[in-house]
C-alpha positions in Angstrom: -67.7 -34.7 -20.0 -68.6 -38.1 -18.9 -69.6 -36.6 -15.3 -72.2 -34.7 -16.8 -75.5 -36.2 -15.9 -78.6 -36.3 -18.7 -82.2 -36.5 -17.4 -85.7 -35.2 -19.0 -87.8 -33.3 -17.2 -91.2 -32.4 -17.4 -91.7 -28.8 -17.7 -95.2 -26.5 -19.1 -96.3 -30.1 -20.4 -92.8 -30.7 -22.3 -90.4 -33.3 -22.0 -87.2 -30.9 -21.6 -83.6 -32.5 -22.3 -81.5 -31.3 -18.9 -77.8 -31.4 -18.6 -76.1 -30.5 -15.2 -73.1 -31.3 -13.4 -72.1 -29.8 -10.1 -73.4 -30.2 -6.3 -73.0 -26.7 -4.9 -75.6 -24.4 -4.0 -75.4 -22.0 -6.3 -76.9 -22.9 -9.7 -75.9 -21.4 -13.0 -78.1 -21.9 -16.2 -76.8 -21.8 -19.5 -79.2 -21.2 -22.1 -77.9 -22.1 -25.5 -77.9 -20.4 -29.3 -78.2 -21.1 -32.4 -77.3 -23.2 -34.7 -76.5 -24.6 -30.7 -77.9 -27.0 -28.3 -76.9 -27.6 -25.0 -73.5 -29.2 -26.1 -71.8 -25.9 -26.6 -71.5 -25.1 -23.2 -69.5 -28.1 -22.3 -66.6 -26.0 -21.2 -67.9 -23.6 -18.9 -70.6 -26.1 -17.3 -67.4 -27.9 -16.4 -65.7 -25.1 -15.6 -68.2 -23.8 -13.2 -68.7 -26.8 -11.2 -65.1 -27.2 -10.4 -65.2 -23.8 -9.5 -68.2 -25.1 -6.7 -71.6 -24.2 -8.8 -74.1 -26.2 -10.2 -74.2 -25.8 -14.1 -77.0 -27.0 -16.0 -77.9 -26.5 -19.7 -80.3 -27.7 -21.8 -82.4 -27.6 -24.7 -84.9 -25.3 -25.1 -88.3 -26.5 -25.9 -88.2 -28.0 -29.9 -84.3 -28.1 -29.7 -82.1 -31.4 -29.8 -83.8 -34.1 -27.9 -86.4 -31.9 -25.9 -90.6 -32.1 -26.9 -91.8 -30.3 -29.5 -94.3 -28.0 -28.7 -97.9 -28.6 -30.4 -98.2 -25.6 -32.6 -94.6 -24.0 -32.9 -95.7 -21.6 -35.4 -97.9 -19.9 -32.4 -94.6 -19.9 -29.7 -92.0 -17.0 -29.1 -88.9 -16.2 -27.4 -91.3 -14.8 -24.6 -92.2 -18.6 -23.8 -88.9 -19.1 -23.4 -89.5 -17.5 -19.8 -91.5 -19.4 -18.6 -90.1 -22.4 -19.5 -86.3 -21.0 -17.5 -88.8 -20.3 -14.2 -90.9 -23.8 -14.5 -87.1 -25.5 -15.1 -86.2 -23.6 -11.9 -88.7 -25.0 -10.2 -88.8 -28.6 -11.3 -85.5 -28.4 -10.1 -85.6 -26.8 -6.6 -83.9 -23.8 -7.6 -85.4 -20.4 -6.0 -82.9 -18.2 -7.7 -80.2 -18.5 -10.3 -77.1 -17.2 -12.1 -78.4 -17.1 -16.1 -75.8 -17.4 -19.5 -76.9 -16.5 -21.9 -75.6 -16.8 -25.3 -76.8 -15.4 -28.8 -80.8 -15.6 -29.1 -80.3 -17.2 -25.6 -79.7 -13.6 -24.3 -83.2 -12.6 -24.7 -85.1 -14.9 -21.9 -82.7 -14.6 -20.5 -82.9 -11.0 -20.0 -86.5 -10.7 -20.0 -86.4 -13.3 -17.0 -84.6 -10.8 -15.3 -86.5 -7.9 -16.1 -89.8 -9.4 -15.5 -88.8 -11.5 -12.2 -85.8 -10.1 -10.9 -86.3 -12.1 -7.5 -85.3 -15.2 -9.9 -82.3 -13.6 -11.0 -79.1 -13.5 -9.0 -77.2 -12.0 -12.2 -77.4 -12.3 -15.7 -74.0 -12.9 -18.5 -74.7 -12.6 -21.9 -72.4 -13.3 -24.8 -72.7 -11.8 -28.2 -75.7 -10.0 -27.6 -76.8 -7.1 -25.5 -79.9 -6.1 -23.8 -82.2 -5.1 -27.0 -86.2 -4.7 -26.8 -86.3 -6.4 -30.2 -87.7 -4.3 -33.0 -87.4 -1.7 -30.8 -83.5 -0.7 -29.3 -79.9 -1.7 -30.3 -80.1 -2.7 -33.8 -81.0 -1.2 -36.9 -81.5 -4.6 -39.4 -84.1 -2.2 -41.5 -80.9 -0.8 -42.9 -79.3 -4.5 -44.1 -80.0 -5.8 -48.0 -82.9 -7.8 -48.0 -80.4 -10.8 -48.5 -79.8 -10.4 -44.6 -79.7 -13.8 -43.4 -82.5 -12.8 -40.5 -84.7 -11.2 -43.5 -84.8 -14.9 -45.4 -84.9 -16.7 -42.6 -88.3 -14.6 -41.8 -89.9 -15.5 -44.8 -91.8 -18.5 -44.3 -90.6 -21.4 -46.2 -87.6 -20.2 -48.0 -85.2 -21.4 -45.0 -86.9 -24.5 -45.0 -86.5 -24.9 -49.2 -82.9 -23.8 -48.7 -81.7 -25.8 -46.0 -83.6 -29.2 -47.4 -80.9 -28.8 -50.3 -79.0 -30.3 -47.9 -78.7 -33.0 -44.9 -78.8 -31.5 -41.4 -75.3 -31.9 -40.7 -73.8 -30.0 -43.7 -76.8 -27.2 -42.7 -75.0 -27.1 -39.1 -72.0 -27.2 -40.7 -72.6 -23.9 -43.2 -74.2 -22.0 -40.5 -71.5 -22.6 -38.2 -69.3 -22.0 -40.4 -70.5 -18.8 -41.9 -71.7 -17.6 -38.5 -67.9 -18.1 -37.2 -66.7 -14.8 -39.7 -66.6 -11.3 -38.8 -68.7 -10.5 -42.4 -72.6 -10.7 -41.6 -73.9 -13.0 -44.0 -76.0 -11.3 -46.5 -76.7 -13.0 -49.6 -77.2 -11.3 -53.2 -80.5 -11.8 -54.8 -79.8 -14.7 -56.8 -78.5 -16.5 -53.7 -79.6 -18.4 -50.9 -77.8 -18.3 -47.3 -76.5 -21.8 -48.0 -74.7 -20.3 -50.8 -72.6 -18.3 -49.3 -70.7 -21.5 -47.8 -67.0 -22.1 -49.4 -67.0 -26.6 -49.2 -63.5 -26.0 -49.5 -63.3 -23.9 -45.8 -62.4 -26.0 -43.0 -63.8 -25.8 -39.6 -63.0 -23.0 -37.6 -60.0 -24.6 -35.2 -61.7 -24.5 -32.1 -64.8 -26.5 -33.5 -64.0 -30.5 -34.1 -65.6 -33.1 -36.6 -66.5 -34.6 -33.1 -68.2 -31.8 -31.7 -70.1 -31.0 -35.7 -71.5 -34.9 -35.0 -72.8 -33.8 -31.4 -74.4 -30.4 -32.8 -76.2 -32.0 -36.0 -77.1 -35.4 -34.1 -79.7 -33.7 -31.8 -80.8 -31.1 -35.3 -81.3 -34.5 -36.7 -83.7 -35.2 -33.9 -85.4 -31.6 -33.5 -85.3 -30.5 -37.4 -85.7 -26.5 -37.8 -88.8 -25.8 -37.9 -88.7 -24.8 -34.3 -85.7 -22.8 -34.4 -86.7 -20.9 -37.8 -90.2 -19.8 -35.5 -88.3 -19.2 -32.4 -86.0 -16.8 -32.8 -86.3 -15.5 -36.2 -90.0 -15.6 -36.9 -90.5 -14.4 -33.7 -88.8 -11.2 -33.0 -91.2 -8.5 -33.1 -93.4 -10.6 -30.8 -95.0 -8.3 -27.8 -94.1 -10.0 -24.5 -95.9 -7.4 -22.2 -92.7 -5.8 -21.2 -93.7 -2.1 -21.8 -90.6 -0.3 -19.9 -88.0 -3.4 -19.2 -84.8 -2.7 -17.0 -82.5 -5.4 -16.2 -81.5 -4.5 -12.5 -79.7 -7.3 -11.5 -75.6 -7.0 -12.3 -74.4 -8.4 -15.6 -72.3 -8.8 -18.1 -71.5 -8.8 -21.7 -69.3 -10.2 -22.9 -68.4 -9.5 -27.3 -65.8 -10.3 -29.2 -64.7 -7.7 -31.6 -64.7 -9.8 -34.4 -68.5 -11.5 -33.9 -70.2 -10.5 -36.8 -73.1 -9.5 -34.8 -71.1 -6.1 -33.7 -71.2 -5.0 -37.5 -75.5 -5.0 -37.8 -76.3 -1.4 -37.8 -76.7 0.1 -34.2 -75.2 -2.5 -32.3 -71.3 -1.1 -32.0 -72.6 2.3 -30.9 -75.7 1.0 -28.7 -72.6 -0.9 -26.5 -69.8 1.8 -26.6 -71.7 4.5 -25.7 -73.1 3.4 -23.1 -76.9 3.5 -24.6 -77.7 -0.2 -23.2 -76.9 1.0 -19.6 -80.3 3.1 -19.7 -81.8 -0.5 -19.5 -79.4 -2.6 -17.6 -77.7 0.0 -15.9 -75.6 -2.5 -13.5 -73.5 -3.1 -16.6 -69.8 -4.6 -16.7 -68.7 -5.1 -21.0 -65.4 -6.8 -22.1 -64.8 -7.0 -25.2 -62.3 -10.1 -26.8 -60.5 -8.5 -29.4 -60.1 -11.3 -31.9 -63.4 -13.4 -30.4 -65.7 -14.8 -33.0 -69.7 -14.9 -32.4 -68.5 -18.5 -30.4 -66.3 -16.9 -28.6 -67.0 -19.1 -25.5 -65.8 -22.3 -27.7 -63.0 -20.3 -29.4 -61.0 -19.3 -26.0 -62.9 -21.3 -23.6 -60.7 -20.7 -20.5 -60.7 -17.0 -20.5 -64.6 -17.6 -20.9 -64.7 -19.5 -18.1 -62.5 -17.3 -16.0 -64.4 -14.0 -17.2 -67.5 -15.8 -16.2 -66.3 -17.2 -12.9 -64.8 -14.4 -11.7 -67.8 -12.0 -12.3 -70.3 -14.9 -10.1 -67.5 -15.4 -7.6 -68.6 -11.2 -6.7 -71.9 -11.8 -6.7 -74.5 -12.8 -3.5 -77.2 -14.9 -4.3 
């Protein structure tokens, strides 16, 4: 950890936080989740550069310790793009392995649909390739206590979360987000109810690495993150017919809460997601959570080096 180098760099007019470690030349860019930040890909970044590849991660725009945008109630995911291409080319990168994890996924993938010549090859974990509102998943089918559905709602995150400090929020989410059950709360409830106090941290996930995670929330707050994914997902990014045809990979673990949403189990297995990224490998982690990549971090890393270590740039 204390060889990865921090640096801010100026990108669409935003001061973004930058992570990397590694010297080869073939970068790899990790783009992070939420309730994440950069620090959860500690262990592949490191992984990866031993393995000869630059790794960088960092926070999106509004995330940890990166700028704010001026209006974040106007941004969506599709900025998101262009904020991956104008971090490629602050840092002299033509074209790059993406990572993508959770909401990370989707610029990630619309990156490679949209500017494939970018793109060497794309991993995802947690989520496929979904045209949201559109392919995949069927959340029209959840309670209305589905987390996603309150989180829409303007200002009912915001009332629910400030019930607490930031780093028992991180905690909760993380927490909750760590169990195969998708949190769905009854109508008398809030998502911050659903937390047990007396659940511990999942194993994988220290007091040390909770500190990390709700230091830089403590910097950011969430009103970003509450736009950009969840207020955000039936935003039009121009992408009328999107294929992904650079090779990639999902990676799911069977016991991510994500795979129970409506759609999502079938859209994978049968093969329905390969009409749009048809260069499609999927392994599946049989008792992986939705941080699967912080849960069994070396058959992460090895999944995800092996699969770059076939590809050409």
């Amino acid at each position: 950890m204390e060889n990865i180098k921090h640096s801010h760099i100026q990108v669409k007019g935003l001061k973004l936080h930058v992570a990397e470690i590694g010297t080869g030349s073939k970068a790899v860019v990790f783009l992070h989740g939420f309730p994440e930040i950069w620090y959860t890909w500690r262990h592949q970044m490191i992984a990866v550069a031993n393995s000869g590849y630059r790794a960088i991660a960092f926070d999106f725009r509004g995330y940890g310790l990166s700028e704010q945008p001026p209006q974040p109630e106007k941004e969506t995911m599709f900025d998101l793009v262009g904020e991956i291409l104008g971090l490629m080319d602050a840092l002299n990168i033509t074209k790059a392995f993406l990572v993508g994890k959770d909401f990370g996924a989707f610029p990630g993938y619309f990156t490679a649909a949209a500017h494939p010549e970018r793109v060497a090859a794309i991993i995802t974990l947690g989520i496929p390739f979904m045209i949201p509102g559109k392919s995949g998943s069927r959340h029209d089918e959840l309670p209305n206590g589905f987390y996603i559905t309150r989180w829409k709602e303007p200002g009912r995150a915001e009332a629910d979360f400030g019930r607490f400090d930031v780093k028992s929020v991180i905690r909760n989410i993380y927490t909750l987000f760590s169990s195969s059950e998708i949190p769905i709360a009854a109508d008398d409830q809030e998502i911050m109810d659903l937390f047990d106090p007396s659940k511990p941290l999942p194993p994988w996930f220290s007091e040390e690495d909770l500190q990390t995670y709700a230091s830089l929330y403590e910097k950011s707050g969430f009103r970003y993150p509450l736009q950009v994914p969840y207020r955000s997902t039936n935003a039009d990014g121009g992408l009328s017919d999107p294929k992904v045809s650079v090779p990639a990979l999902l990676i799911m673990g069977e016991k991510d809460y994500v795979i129970k949403i409506p759609g999502i189990e079938d859209y994978i297995r049968s093969g329905v997601v390969k009409q749009f990224v048809p260069d499609l490998e999927i392994t599946f982690i049989p008792e992986g959570s939705h941080f699967v990549h912080e849960q069994f971090p070396e058959k992460i890393n090895q999944l995800i080096i092996d699969f770059l270590d076939k590809q050409s740039v």
